[in-house]
BAKEBA-916447 format. One record per residue (C-alpha): residue number from 1; residue in one letter; x, y, z. Coordinates in steps of 0.2 Angstrom, whole numbers, plus 5000, padded with zeros to 4 digits. Each point is the difference from the previous one (the first is absolute). Example, Ala and Ser with C-alpha at 12.3 -4.5 7.8 and 13.67 -1.06 7.14 Angstrom:
! BAKEBA-916447
- 1, A, 5062, 4978, 5039
- 2, S, 5006, 5017, 4997
//
This chain:
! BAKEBA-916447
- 1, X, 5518, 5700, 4701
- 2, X, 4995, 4989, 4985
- 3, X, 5012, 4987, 5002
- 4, X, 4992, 4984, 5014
- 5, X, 5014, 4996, 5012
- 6, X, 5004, 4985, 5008
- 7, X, 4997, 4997, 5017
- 8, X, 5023, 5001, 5003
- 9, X, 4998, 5016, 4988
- 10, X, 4988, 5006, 5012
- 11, X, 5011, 4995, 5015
- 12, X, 5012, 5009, 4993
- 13, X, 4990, 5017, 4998
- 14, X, 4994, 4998, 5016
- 15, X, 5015, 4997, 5008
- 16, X, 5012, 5011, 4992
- 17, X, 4987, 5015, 4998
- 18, X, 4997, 5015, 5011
- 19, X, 4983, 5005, 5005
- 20, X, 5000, 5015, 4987
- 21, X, 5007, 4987, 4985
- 22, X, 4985, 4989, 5005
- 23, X, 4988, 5014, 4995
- 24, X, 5001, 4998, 4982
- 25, X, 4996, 4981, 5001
- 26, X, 4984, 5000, 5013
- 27, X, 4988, 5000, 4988
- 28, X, 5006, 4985, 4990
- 29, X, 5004, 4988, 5015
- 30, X, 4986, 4990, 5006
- 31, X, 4999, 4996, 5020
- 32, X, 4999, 4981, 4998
- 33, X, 5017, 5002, 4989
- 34, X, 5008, 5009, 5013
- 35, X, 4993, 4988, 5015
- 36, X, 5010, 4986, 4990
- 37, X, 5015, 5008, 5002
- 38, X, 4998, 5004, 5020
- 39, X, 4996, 4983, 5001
- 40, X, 5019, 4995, 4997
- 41, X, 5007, 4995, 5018
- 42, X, 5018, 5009, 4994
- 43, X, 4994, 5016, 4998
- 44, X, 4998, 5015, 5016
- 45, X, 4981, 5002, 4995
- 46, X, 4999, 5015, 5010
- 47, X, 5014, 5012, 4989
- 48, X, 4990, 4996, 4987
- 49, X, 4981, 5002, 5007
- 50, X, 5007, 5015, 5007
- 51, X, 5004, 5009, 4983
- 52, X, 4981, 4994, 4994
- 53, X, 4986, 5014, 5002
- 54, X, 4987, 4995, 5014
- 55, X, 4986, 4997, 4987
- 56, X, 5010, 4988, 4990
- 57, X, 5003, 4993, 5017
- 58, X, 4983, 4997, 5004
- 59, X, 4997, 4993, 4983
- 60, X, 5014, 4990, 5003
- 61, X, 4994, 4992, 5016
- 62, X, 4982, 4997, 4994
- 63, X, 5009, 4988, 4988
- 64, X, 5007, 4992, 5014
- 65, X, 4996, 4980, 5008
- 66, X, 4993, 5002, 5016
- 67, X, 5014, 4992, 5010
- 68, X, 5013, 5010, 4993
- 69, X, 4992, 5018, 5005
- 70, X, 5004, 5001, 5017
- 71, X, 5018, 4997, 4997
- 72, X, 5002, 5013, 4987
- 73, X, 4992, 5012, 5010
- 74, X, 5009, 4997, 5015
- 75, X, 5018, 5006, 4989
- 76, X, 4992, 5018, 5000
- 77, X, 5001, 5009, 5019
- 78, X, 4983, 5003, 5006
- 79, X, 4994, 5016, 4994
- 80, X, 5005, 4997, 4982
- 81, X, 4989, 4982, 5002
- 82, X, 4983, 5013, 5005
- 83, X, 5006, 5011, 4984
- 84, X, 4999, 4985, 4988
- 85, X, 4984, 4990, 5009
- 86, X, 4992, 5016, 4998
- 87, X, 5001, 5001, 4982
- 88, X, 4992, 4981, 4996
- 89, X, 4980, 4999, 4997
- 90, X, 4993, 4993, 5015
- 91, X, 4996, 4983, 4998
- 92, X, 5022, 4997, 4997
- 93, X, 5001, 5009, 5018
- 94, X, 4987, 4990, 5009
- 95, X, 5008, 4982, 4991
- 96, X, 5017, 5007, 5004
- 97, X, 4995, 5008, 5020
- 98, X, 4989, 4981, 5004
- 99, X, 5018, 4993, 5004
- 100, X, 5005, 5010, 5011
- 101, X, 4999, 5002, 5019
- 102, X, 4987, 5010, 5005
- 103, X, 5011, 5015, 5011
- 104, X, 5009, 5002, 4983
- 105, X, 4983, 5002, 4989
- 106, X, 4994, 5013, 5012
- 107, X, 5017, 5009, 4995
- 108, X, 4996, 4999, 4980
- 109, X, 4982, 5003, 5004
- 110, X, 5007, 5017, 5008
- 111, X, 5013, 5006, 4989
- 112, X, 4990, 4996, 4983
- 113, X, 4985, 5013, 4993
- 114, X, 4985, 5001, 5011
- 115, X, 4988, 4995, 4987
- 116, X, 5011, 4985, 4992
- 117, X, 5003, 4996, 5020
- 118, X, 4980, 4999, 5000
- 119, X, 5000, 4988, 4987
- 120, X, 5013, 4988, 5005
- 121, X, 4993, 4999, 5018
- 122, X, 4985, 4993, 4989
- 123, X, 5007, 4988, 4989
- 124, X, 5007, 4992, 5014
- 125, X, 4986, 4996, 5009
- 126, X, 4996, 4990, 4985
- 127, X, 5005, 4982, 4997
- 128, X, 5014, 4997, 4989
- 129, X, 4991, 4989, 4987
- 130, X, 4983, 5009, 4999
- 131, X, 4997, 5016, 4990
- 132, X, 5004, 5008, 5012
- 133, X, 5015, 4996, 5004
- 134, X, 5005, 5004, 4978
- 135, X, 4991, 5016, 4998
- 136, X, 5008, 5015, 4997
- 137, X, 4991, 5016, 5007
- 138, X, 5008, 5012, 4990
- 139, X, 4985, 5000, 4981
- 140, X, 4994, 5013, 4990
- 141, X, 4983, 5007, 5005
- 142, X, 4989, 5011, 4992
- 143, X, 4981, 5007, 4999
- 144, X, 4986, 4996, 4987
- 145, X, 4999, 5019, 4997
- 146, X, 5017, 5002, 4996
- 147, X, 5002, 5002, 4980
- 148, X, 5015, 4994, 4992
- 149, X, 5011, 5016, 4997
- 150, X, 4999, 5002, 5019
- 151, X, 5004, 4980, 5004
- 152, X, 5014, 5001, 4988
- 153, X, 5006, 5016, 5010
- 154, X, 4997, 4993, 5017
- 155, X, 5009, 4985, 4993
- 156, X, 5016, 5005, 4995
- 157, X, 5000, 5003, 5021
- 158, X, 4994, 4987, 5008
- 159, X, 5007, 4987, 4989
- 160, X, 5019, 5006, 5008
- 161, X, 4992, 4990, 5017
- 162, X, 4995, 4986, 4997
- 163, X, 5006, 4983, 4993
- 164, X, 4988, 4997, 4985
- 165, X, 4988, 5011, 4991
- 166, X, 4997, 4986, 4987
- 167, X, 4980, 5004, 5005
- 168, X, 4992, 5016, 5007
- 169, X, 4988, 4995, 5014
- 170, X, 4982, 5009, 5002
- 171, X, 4997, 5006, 5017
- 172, X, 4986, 5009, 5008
- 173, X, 5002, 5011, 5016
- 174, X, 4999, 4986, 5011
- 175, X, 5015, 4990, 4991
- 176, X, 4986, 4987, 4996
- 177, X, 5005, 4993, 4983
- 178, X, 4990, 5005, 4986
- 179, X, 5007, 4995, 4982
- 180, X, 5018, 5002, 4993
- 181, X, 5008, 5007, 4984
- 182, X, 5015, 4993, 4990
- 183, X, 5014, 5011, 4995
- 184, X, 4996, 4995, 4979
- 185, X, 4982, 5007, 5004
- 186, X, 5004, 5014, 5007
- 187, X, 5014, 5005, 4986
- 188, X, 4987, 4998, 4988
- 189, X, 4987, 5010, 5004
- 190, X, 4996, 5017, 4999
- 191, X, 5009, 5014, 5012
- 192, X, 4979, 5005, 5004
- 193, X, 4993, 4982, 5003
- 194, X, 4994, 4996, 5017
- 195, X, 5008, 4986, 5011
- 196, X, 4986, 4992, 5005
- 197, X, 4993, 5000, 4980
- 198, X, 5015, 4987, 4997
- 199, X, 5003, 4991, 5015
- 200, X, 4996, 4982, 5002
- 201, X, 4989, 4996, 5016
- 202, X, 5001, 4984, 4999
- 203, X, 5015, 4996, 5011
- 204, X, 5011, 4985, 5004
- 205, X, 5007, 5001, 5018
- 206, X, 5006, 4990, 5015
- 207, X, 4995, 4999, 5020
- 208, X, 5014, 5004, 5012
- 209, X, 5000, 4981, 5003
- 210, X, 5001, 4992, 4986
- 211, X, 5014, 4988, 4997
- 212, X, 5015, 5005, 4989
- 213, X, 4997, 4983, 4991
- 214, X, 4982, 5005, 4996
- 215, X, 5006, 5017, 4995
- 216, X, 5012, 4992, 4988
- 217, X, 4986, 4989, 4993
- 218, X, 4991, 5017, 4995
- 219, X, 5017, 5009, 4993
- 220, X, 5003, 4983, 4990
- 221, X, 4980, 4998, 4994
- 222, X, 4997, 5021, 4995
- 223, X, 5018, 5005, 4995
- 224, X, 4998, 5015, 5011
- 225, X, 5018, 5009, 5003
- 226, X, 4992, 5007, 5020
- 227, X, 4984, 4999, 5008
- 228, X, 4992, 5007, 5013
- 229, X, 4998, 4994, 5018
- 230, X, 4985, 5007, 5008
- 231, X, 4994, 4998, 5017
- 232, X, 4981, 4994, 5007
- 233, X, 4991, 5014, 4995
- 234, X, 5009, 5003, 4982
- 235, X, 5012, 5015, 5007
- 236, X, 5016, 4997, 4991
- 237, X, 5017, 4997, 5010
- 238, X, 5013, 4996, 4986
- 239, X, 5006, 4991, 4986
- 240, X, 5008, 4983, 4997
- 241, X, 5009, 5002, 4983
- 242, X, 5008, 4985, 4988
- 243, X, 5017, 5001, 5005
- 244, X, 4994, 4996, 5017
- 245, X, 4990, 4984, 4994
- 246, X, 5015, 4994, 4990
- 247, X, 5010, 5002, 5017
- 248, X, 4985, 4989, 5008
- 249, X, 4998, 4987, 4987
- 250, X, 5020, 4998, 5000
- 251, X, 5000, 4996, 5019
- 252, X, 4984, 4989, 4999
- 253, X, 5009, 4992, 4987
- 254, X, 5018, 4998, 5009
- 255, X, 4988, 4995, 5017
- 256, X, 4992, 4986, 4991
- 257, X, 5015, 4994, 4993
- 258, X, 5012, 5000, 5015
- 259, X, 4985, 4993, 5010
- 260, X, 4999, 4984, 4989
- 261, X, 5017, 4996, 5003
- 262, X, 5000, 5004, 5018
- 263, X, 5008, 5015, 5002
- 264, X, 4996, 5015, 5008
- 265, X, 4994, 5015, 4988
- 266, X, 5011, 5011, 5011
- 267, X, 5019, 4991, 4995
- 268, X, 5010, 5009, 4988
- 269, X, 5011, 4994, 4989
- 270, X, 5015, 5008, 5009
- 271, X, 4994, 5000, 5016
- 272, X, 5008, 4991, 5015
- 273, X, 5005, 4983, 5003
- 274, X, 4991, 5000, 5017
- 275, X, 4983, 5008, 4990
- 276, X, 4999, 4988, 4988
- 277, X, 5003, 4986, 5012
- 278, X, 4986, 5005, 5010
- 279, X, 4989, 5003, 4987
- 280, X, 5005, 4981, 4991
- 281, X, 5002, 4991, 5016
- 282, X, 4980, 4996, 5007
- 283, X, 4996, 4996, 4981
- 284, X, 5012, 4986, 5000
- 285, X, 4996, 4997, 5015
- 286, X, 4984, 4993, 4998
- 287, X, 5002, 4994, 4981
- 288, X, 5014, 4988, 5012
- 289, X, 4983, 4995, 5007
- 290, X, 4994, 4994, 4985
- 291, X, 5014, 4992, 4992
- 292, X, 5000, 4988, 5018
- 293, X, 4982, 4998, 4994
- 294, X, 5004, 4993, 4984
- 295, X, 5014, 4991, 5007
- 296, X, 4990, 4991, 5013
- 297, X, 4987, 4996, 4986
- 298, X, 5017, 4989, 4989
- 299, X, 5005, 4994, 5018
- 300, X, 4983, 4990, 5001
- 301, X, 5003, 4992, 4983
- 302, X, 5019, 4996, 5004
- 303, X, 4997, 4982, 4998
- 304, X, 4992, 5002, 4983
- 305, X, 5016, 5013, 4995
- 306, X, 5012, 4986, 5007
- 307, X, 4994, 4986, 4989
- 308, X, 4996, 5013, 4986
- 309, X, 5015, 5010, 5000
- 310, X, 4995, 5008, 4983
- 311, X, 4987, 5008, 5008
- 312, X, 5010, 5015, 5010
- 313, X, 5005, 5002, 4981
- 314, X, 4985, 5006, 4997
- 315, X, 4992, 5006, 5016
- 316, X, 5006, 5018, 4997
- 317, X, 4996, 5001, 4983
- 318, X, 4981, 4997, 5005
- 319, X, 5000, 5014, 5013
- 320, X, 5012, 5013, 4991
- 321, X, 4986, 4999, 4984
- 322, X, 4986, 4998, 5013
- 323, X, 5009, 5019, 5007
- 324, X, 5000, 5007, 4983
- 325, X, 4983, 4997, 4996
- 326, X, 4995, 5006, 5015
- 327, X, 5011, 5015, 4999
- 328, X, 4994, 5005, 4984
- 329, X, 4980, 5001, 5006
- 330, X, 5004, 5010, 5017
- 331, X, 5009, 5011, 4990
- 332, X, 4987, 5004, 4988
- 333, X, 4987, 5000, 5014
- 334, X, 5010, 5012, 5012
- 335, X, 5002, 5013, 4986
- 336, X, 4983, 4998, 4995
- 337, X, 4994, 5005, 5020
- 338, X, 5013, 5012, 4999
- 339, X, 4995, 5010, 4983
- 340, X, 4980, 4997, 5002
- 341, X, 5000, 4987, 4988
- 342, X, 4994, 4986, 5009
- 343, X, 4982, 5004, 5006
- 344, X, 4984, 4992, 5009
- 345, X, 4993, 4998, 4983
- 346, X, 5015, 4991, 4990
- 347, X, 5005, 4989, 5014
- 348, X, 4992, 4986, 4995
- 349, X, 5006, 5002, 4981
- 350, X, 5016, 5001, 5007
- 351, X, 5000, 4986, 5010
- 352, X, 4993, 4987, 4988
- 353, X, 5014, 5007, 4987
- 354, X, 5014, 4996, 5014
- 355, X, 4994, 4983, 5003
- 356, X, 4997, 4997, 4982
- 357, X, 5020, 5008, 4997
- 358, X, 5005, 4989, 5011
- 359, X, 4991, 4983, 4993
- 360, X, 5010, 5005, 4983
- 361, X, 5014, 5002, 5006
- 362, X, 5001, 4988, 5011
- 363, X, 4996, 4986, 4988
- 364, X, 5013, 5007, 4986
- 365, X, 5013, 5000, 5015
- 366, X, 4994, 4986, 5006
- 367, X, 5000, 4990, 4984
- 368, X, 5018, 5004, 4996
- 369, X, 5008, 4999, 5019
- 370, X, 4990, 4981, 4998
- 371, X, 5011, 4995, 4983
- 372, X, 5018, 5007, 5008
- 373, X, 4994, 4989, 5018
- 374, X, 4993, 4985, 4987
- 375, X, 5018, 5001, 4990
- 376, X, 5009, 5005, 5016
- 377, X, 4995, 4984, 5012
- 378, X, 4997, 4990, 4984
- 379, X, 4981, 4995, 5011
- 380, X, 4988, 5007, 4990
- 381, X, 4989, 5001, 5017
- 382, X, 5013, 5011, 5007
- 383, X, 4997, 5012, 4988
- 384, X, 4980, 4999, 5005
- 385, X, 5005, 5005, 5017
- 386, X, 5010, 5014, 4994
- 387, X, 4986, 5006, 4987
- 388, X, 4986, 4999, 5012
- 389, X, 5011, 5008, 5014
- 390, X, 5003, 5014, 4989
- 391, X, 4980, 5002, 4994
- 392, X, 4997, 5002, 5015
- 393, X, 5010, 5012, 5011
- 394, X, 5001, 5012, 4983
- 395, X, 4981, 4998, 5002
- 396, X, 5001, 5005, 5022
- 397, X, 5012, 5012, 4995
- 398, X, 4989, 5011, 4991
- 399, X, 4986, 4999, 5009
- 400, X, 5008, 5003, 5016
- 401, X, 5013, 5016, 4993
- 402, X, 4980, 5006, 4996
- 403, X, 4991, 4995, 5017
- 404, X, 5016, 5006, 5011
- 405, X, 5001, 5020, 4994
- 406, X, 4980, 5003, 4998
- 407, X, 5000, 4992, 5017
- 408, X, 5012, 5011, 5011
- 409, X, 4992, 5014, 4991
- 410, X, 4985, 4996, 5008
- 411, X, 5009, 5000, 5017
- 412, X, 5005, 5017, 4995
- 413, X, 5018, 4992, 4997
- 414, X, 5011, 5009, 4987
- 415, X, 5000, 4984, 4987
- 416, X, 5017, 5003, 4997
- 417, X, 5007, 4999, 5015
- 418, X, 4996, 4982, 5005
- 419, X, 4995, 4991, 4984
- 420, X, 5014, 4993, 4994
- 421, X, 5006, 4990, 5017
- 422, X, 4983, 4992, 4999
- 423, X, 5000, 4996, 4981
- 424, X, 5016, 4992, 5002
- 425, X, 4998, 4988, 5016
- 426, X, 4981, 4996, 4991
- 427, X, 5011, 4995, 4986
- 428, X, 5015, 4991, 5006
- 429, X, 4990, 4989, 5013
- 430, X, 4986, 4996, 4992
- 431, X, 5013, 4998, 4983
- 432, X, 5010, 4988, 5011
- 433, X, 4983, 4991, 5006
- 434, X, 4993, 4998, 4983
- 435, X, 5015, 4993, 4992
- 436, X, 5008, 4989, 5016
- 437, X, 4983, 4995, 5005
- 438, X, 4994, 4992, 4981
- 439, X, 5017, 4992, 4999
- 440, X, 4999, 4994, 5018
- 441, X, 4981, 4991, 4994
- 442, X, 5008, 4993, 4983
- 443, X, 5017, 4996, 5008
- 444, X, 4999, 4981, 4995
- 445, X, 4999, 5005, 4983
- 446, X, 5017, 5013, 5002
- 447, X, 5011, 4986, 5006
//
């Protein structure tokens, strides 16, 4: 099949097609294509899985979110669920057996193969976001002896078991990691040349702990499509290849994201009203906190608003800038922790660049919020208040949307997750005190 179908002309085929008719068109349809169609709520998802060969199913499955697994599973009856877990590499069944209750692992664990049984009782002992917890066991091993006509031999084998073969990994009788051979090497040397003669011993590889995010960092920095995770004494345990990273750096990325807005990394789009409430409600909760804050700060200065009325004109202006500035630097920072940018070493660069950012553009703000408040109030030392005001909580605002993620990631706090409360109340407050407090000293001059 040359032709590209749509994803409704691929409805179609799957819908209307027997299993047989399917046949012809396996090899031309693609398991994320087909995932987008089951994703459409009209359709009976199982008819159509059930017409599907269990490998495509696996593949299928492995292309899956993780919180939409378990429900897809659970259409099949029991047996047929053990049929298709056992086809997936083992690091999808370990992902996709952590959510489940423990009596109903032990089940898998029993009806799967013994040896990929062995391996996912492993991986789950491991922390989801360590190397662990991302390795694959299943990786092409061979010996330094081996010449290539035999390793392309052995090859055509092994490489039906396991989920990448992008590298060939260099093993000595105790497993203990000794060099590895890409696939281009191998194809272009000679039938009779030695394995260990063009291997290269100089290995990149991760500890069972290591972070996903620092595992990322090495993908990003060597371009590697899988590395090898290796345990104390160098004996080799699996693999963590790219397609796995760019799963990792996607749901770092999303965390971060949802985190900075307050809400919780596990809320779905579709989710429930109830999940998302729950998962919404304590931000706003405490950012209602901080607002009384600021609001306790006008309250002080009511008198100066009441004989200035122009004043709450501008009041929010002031602290909606001073939240941008500071937005803008606790964004930069928290992505900088989060991708190894931001280091001991640059620190201080990076600070003395914030706080100089801010100086700039804070006077360039500043400058032209003082002409609008100067032609506004027709007082030309309103529009000082309003400059100076401005100066100055751009200025805070940058050093604290700095200060506020380097410090929680000091108290071992994700930065993300609180940074943007305490970035906003610095900001409004001390926005509101700035401005309210220099018109309340130069009020004689505002009447």
């Amino acid at each position: 099949m040359n032709d590209v179908l749509t994803k409704d002309s691929l409805k179609a085929l799957l819908i209307d097609s027997n299993t047989n008719e399917l046949q012809q068109y396996l090899e031309d349809l693609h398991p994320a294509d087909i995932l987008e169609v089951l994703r459409d709520r009209d359709l009976n998802k199982l008819e159509i899985m059930e017409k599907l060969p269990t490998r495509l199913l696996a593949d299928i499955f492995e292309e899956m979110e993780e919180e939409e697994k378990e429900g897809f599973l659970n259409l099949f009856p029991e047996p047929a669920q053990y049929i298709i877990v056992n086809e997936m590499t083992s690091d999808e069944i370990a992902d996709l057996l952590s959510n489940f209750e423990p009596k109903r692992i032990t089940r898998f664990l029993a009806n799967i193969g013994k040896e990929a049984a062995e391996d996912v009782k492993e991986l789950l002992t491991y922390e989801d976001d360590t190397a662990g917890g991302l390795m694959a066991s299943e990786f092409v091993a061979i010996n330094e002896s081996m010449n290539v006509k035999e390793t392309l031999k052995y090859l055509q084998i092994a490489v039906l078991d396991v989920e990448s073969a992008y590298y060939l990994y260099v093993l000595d009788a105790d497993d203990i990691l000794k060099g590895i051979v890409s696939l281009r090497e191998l194809v272009i040397s000679t039938f009779d040349t030695k394995i260990g003669d063009i291997m290269h011993e100089n290995v990149k590889s991760v500890p069972l702990e290591m972070d996903q995010e620092e595992v990322a960092a090495l993908f990003e920095k060597y371009g590697f499509q899988a590395i090898p995770v290796t345990d104390e004494k160098g004996k080799m345990l699996g693999i963590i290849t790219v397609d796995d990273i760019i799963e990792v750096v996607r749901e770092e990325a999303t965390e971060d994201i949802l985190r900075l807005a307050g809400v919780n990394e596990g809320e779905i789009i579709d989710g429930s009203t109830f999940a998302s409430v729950k998962s919404r409600l304590p931000w706003l909760s405490v950012n209602l906190v901080t607002a009384m804050l600021a609001g306790a700060t006008v309250g002080i200065f009511s008198d100066t608003i009441d004989k200035v009325v122009i004043l709450a004109a501008f009041n929010p202006i002031i602290a909606g800038m001073g939240g941008n500035a500071g937005t803008q630097s606790l964004t930069l920072i928290v992505r900088g922790i989060a991708l190894g940018e931001f280091t001991k070493e640059n620190a201080k660069e990076v600070f003395r660049k914030e706080i100089l950012v801010g100086l700039v553009n804070g006077l360039a703000i500043g400058a032209l919020i003082a002409v609008i408040g100067m032609l506004w109030s027709h007082k030309p030392v309103f529009g000082i208040v309003v400059g100076i005001s401005m100066l100055a909580n751009m200025c805070l605002a940058t050093i604290v949307g700095y200060l506020v993620p380097v410090a929680l990631k000091k108290l071992k706090i994700d930065p993300a997750l609180a940074s943007a409360v305490f970035v906003t109340t610095f900001t409004d407050v001390c926005g509101f005190f700035f401005f309210l407090g220099l018109a309340t000293l130069l009020l004689k001059y505002l009447l």
